[in-house]
C-alpha positions as CSV (number, residue, x, y, z in Angstrom):
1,X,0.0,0.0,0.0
2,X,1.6,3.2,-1.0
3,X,1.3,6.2,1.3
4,X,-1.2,8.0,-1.5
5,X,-4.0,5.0,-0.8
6,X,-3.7,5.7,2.8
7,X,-6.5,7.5,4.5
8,X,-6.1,9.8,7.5
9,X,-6.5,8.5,10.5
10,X,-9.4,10.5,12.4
11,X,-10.1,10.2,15.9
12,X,-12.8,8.4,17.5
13,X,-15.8,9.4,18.2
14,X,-15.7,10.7,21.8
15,X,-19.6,10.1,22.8
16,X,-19.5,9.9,26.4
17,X,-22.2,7.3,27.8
18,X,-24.4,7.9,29.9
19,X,-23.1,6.6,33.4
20,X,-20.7,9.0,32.8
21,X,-23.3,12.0,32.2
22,X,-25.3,11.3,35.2
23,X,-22.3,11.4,37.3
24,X,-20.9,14.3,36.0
25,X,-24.6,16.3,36.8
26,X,-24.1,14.8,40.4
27,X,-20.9,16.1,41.0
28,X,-21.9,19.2,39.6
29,X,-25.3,19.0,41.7
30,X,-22.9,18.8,44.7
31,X,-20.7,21.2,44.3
32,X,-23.3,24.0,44.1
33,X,-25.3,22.3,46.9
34,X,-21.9,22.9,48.7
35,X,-20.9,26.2,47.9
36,X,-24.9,27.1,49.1
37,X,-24.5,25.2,52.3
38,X,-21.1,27.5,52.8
39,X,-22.7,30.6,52.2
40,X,-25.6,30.1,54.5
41,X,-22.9,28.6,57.1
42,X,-20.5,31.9,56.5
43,X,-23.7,34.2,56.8
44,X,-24.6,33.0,60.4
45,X,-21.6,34.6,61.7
46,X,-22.4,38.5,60.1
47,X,-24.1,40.8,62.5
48,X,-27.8,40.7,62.4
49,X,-28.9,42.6,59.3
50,X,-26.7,40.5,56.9
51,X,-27.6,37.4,58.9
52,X,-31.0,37.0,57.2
53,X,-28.6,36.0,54.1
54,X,-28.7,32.4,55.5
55,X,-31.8,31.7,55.7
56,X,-31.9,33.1,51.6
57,X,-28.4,30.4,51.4
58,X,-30.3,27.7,53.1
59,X,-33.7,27.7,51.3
60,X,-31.1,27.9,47.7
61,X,-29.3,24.6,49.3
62,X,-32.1,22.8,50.4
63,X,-33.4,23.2,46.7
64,X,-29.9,22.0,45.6
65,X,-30.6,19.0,48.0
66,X,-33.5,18.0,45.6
67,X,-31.6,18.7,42.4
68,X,-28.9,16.3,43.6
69,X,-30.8,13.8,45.3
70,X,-32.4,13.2,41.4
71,X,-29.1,13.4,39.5
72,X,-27.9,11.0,42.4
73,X,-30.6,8.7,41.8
74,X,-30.0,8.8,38.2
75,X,-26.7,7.7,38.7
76,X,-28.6,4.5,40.1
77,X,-25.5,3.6,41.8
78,X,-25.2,3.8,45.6
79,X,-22.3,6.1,47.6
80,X,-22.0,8.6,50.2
81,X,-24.0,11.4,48.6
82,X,-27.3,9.9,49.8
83,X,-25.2,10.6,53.2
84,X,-24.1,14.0,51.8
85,X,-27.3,15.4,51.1
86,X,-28.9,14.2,54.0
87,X,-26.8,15.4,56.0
88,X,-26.7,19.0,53.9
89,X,-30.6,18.9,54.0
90,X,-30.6,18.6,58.2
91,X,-28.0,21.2,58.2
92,X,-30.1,23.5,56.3
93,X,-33.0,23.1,57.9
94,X,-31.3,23.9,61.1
95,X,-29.9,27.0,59.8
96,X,-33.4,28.4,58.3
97,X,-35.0,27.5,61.7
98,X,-32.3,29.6,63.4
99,X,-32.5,32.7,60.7
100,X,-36.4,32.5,61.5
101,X,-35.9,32.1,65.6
102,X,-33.6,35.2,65.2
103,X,-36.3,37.0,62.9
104,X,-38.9,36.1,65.8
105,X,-36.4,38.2,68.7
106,X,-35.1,40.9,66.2
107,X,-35.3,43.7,68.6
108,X,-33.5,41.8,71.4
109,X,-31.0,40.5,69.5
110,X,-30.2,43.7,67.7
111,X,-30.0,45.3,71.6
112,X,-27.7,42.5,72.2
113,X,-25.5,43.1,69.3
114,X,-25.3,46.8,69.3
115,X,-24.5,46.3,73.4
116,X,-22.0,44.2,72.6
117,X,-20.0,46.2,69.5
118,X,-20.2,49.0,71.9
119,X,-19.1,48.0,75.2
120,X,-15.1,48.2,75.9
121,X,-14.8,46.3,79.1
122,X,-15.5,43.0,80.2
123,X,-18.1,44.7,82.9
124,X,-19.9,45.7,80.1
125,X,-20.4,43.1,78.0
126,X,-21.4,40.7,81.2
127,X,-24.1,43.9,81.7
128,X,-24.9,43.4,77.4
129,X,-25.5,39.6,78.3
130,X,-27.8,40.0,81.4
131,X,-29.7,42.9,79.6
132,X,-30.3,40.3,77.0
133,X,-31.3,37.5,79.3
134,X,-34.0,40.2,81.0
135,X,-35.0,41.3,77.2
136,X,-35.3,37.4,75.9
137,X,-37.8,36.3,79.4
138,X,-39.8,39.6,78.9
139,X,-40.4,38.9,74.9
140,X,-41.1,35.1,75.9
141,X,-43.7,36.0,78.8
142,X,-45.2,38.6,76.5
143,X,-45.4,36.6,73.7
144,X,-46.2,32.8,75.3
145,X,-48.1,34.4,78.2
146,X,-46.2,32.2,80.3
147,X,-43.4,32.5,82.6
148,X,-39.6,32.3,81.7
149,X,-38.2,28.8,82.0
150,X,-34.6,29.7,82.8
């Protein structure tokens, strides 16, 4: 065979199948769930107008925990990302419940926080936390009609 009668060689097709595919959208499921589940995790720690961003972060990663809970079942192969998401889904449901419980004491826990930023000794911010001890049994006896536990 003479080098003219040769064809060129061409590469094979690269069609990825579909095992691949639906692990590729879980691990791209994931990664988003994760990068939600940080931001709602980093926006518990801002000071209390910012803080509401968590609850936003969580209710965005609990979605994600849907979205990856159906590309991991699409995988139909079993691993630690059933673990992962339940885990992420619990997580995120105990961050909106805490965004909501700090929505329900807003003007005690902005008191709190503004005590706090503002108070220079330690004598001060022990007075920040019992003024906020006194401000959390007052808004649970007005609000449950019952007396403080604590």
């Amino acid at each position: 065979m003479s080098p003219v009668d040769q064809k060129p060689r061409t590469e094979p097709d690269r069609t990825e199948d579909a095992e691949t595919r639906a692990a590729a959208a879980r691990n791209r499921e994931g990664t988003i769930l994760a990068l939600f589940f940080g931001g709602a995790l980093l926006a518990t720690t801002f000071p209390l107008p910012y803080r509401m961003a968590a609850g936003v972060f969580a209710v965005l990663a609990l979605v994600w925990v849907v979205r990856y809970f159906i590309a991991g079942a699409r995988t139909k192969k079993k691993g630690s990302w059933i673990v992962l998401g339940i885990l992420a889904a619990l997580s995120c449901l105990y961050m909106l419940l805490a965004t909501l419980g700090t929505i329900a004491i807003w003007p005690v826990q902005a008191q709190y926080e503004t005590c706090i930023r503002e108070a220079i000794t330690e004598q001060a911010s022990v007075g920040c936390t019992a003024e906020y001890n006194s401000g959390l049994s007052t808004w649970f006896e007005k609000t449950t009609g019952q007396p403080y536990p604590g």
